[in-house]
N, C-alpha and C positions, 0 to 999 in steps of 0.2 A: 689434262694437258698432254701432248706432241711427246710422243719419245724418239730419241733419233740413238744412229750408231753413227760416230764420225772414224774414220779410218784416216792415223795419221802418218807417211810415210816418213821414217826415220833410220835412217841407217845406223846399224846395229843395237837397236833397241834393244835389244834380246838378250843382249852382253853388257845392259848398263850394269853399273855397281848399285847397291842399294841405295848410298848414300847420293847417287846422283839423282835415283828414281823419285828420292824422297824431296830433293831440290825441285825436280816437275812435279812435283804433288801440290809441293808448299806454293807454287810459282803459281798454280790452276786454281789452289786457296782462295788465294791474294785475289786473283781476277773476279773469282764471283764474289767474292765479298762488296767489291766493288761495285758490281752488276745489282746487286739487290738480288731479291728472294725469287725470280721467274725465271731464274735457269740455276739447276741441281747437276752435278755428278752423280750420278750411281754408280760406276767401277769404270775399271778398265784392265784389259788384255793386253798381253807387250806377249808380241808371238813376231820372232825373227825380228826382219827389217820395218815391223810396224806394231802403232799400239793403237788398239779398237777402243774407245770409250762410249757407253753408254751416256746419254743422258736426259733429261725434262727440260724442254723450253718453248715457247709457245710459239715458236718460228726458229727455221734458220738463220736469220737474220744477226739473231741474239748468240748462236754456236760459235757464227763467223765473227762478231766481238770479240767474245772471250776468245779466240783461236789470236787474232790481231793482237790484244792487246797484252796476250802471255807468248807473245812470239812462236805459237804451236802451230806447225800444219793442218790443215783441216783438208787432205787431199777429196774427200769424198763425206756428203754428211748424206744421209738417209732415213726418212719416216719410217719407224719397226711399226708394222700396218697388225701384227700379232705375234703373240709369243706362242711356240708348242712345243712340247713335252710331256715323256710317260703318261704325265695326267692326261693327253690328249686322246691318250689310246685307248683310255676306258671308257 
C-alpha cells in the first residue's frame, strides 16, 4: 500500500504543550477509527510552524478525509516513491 508524507501547516506547532499535542493525537485516533483499517498513521514530526506525518493509504483521497473530518490541514500530501539511509550506502 501507498505511503505519503502530508505537511501540515500550523502555526506554532513547535511550542504546543503536550497536553494539547496529545488532544491532536486523540482527535487523529478518533478519525481513523472511523475510517476503517486502509489508512494507518505511522508518526509524525512537529518541527516549527508545521507537523509532517507519515502515513499508509491507498490514495489520497482517503488522507484528505481524515484531514476534513479531524479539522487538520493537509497543506501538501506526497507519494514517499522510497526510503534511503546508512543502509543505502552499503
Amino acid at each position: 500500500m501507498p505511503k505519503f508524507i502530508i505537511e501540515r501547516k500550523i502555526p506554532g506547532a513547535g511550542k504546543f504543550s503536550v497536553e494539547n499535542l496529545k488532544a491532536i493525537s486523540q482527535k487523529s485516533k478518533e478519525v481513523l477509527c472511523s475510517l476503517g483499517s486502509d489508512i494507518q498513521w505511522i508518526h509524525s514530526y512537529v518541527a516549527g510552524d508545521k507537523i509532517y506525518c507519515i502515513y499508509i493509504a491507498p490514495n489520497e483521497d482517503l488522507i484528505r478525509e481524515h484531514a476534513r473530518q479531524g479539522g487538520f490541514p493537509a497543506d501538501s500530501i506526497t507519494e514517499i516513491s522510497t526510503m534511503i539511509d546508512l543502509q543505502t550506502a552499503e
